[in-house]
C-alpha positions as CSV (number, residue, x, y, z in Angstrom):
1,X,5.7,-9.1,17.1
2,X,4.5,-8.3,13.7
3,X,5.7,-7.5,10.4
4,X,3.8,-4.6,9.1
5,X,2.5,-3.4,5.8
6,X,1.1,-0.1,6.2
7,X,-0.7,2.5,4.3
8,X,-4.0,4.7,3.8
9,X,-6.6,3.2,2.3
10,X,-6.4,3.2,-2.5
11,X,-2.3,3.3,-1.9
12,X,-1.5,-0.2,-3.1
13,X,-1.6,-2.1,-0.3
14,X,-3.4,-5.0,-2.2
15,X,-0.9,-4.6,-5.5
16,X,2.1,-5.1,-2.6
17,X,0.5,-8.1,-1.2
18,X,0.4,-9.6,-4.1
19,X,4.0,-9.2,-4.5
20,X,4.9,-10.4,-1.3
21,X,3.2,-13.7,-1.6
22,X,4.7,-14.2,-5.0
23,X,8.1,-13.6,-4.0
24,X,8.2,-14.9,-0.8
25,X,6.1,-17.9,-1.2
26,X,4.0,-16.9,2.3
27,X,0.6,-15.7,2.5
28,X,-0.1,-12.0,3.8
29,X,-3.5,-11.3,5.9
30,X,-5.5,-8.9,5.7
31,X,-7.4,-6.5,8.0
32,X,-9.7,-8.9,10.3
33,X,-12.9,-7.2,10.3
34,X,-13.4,-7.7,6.4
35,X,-13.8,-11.6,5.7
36,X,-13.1,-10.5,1.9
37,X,-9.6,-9.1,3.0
38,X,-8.5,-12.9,2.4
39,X,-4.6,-14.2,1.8
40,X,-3.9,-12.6,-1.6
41,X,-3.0,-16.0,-3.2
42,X,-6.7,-17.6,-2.5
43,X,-8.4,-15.5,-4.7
44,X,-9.4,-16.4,-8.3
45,X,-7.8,-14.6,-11.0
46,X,-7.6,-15.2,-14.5
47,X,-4.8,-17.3,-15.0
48,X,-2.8,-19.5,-13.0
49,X,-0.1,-17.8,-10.9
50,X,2.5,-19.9,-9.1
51,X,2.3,-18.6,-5.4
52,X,3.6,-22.2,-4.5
53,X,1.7,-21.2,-1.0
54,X,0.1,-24.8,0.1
55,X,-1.7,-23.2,3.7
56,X,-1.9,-20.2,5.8
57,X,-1.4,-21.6,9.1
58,X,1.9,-20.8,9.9
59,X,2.3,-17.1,10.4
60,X,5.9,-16.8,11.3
61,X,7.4,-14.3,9.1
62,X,4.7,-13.4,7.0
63,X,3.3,-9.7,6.7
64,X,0.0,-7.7,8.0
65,X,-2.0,-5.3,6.5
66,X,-2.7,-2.6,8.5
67,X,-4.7,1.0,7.0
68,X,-4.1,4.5,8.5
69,X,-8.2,4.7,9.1
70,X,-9.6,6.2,12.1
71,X,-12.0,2.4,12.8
72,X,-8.4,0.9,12.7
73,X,-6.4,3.5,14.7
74,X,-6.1,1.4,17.9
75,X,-5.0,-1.9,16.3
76,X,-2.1,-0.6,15.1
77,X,-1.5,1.3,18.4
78,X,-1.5,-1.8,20.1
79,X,0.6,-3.7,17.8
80,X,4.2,-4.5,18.5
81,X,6.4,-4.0,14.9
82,X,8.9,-6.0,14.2
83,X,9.5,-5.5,10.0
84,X,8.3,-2.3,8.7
85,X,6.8,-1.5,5.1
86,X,5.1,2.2,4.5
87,X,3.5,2.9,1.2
88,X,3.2,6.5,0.8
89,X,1.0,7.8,-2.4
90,X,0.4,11.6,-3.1
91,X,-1.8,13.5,-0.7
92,X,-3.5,15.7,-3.4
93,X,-4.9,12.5,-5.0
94,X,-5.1,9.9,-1.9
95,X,-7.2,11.8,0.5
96,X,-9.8,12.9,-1.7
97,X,-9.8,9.3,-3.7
98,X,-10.7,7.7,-0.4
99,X,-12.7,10.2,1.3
100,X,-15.2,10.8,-1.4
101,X,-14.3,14.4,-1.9
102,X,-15.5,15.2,1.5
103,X,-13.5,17.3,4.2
104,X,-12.9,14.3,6.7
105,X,-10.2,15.8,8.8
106,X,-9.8,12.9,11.3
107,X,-9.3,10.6,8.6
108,X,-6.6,13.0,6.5
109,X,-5.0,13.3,9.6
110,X,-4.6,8.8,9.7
111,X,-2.5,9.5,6.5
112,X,0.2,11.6,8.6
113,X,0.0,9.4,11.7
114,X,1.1,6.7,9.9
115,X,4.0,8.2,8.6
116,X,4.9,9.6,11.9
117,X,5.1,5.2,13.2
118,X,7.3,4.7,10.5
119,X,9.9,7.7,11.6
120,X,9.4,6.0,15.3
121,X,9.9,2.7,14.0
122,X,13.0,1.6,15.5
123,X,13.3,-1.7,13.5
124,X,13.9,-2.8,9.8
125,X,12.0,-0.1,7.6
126,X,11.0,0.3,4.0
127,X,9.2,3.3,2.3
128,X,7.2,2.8,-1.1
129,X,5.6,5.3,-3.2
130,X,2.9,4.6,-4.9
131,X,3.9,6.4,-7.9
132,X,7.3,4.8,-8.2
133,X,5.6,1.1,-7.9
134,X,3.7,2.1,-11.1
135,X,6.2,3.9,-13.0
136,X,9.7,1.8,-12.3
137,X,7.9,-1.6,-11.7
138,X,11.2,-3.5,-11.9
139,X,13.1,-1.6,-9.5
140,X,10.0,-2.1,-7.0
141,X,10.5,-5.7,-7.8
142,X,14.4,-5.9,-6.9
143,X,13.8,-3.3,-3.7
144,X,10.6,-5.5,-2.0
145,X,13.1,-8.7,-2.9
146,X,15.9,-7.3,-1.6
147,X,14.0,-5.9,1.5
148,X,12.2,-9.4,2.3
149,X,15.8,-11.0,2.6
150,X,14.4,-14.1,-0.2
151,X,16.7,-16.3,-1.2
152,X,14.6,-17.3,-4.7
153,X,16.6,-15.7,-7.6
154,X,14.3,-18.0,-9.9
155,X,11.3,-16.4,-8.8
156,X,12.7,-12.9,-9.2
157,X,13.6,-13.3,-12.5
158,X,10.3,-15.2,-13.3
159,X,8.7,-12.1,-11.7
160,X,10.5,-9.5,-13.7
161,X,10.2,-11.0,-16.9
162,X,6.3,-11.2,-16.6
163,X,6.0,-8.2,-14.8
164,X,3.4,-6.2,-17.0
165,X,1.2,-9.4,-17.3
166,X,1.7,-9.8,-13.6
167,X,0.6,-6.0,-12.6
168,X,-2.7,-6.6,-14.4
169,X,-3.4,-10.2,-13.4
170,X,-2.9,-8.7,-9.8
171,X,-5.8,-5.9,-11.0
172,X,-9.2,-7.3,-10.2
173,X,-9.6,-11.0,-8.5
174,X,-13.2,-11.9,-7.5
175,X,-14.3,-8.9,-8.7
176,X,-12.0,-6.8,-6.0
177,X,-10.0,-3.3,-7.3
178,X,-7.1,-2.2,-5.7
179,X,-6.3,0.8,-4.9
180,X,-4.9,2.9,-8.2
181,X,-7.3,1.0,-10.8
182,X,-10.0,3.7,-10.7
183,X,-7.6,6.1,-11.9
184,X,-6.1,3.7,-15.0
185,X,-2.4,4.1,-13.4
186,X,-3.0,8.1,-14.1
187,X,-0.9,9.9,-11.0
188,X,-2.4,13.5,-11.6
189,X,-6.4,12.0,-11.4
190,X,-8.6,12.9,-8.6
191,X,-7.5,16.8,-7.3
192,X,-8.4,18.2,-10.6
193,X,-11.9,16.8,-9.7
194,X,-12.0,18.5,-6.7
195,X,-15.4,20.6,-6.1
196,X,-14.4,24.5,-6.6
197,X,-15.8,24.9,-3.1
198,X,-13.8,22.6,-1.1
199,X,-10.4,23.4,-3.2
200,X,-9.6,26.5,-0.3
201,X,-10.6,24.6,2.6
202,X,-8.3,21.3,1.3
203,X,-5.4,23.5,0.2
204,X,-5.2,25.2,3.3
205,X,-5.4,21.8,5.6
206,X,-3.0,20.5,3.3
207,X,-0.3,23.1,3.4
208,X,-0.4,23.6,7.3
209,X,0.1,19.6,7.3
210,X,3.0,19.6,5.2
211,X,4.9,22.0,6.6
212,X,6.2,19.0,9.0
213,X,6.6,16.9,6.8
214,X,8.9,18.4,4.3
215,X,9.9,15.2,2.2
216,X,6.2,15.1,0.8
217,X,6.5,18.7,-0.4
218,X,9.9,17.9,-2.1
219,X,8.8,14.3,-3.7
220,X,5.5,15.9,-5.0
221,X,6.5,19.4,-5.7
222,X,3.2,20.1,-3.5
């Protein structure tokens, strides 16, 4: 069995990674058909940040990525969850940041599947929002802590304190982006940029979608 960090593709998955390692002190992997998608702390950034993670060979414990994508739908199908974390980031923006402002209806449709493992998920389960990572940063910090079961309180408070400088070390590594940096942390970006043509066709996908999945309506007054 795995432990699981889930999401659709420009949510944050990298920007949780990072936190993970840190606080945990274990490396997380990445999806296995990008050999960029490497253990967050072997990648260059622009200062020195104490991981304290010596090697990546043992595996017990440590977290997965996995991305609600259609190329990646039967790995995670076939993969038996053991810890569960979902990061959830607005519909309106997410879907059209990652699909290019194109109508791909089998890959909007990943971004509900994978909230519907994490309602079947029997095990431990965590929800993030995307949002709330960037806006309440330290709350993030104690809920992932909390969540992983660490017993570091040195490296929590190390974490907090430099938490801003921390967020933008984590930004761009080797010349990678995560998910939100396109956007400069703005929440309300990419459906204002939608083409005037698609906007019916999206909004009515959208709505039919969300009327099963009511706690996305509420949390982004969609």
């Amino acid at each position: 069995m795995k432990n699981v960090l889930l999401s659709y593709p420009r949510s944050g998955n990298h920007l949780v990674r990072f936190f993970i390692e840190l606080l945990s002190e274990k490396p997380t992997f990445g999806c296995g058909d990008n050999p960029k998608d490497i253990e967050i702390y072997k990648n260059k950034f622009s200062e020195n940040i104490p991981f304290n993670i010596s090697s990546s060979e043992n595996k017990e414990g440590c977290y997965f990525k996995f991305h609600g994508h259609e190329k990646y739908e039967n790995n995670i199908k076939n993969t038996k969850i053991n810890n569960l974390i979902l990061i959830i980031r607005n519909p309106k923006e997410v879907l059209l940041r990652h699909n290019n402002f194109s109508m791909n209806i089998k890959n909007f449709d990943m971004y509900f599947k994978d909230i519907d493992i994490y309602d079947n998920h029997k095990g431990k389960k965590l929800l993030l929002y995307y949002e709330d990572i960037l806006t309440d940063k330290v709350t993030f910090i104690n809920t992932l802590y909390d969540f992983l079961e660490i017993n570091n309180t040195d490296k929590k408070a190390y974490t907090i304190e430099n938490i801003n400088k921390l967020f933008n070390l984590s930004l761009n590594p080797n010349g990678r982006i995560w998910g939100g940096n396109n956007s400069n942390g703005n929440l309300d970006f990419y459906y204002k940029k939608i083409p005037k043509y698609m906007k019916p066709e999206f909004d009515r996908y959208l709505n039919e979608k969300l009327e099963n999945y009511q706690f996305l309506k509420e949390k982004y007054n969609l």
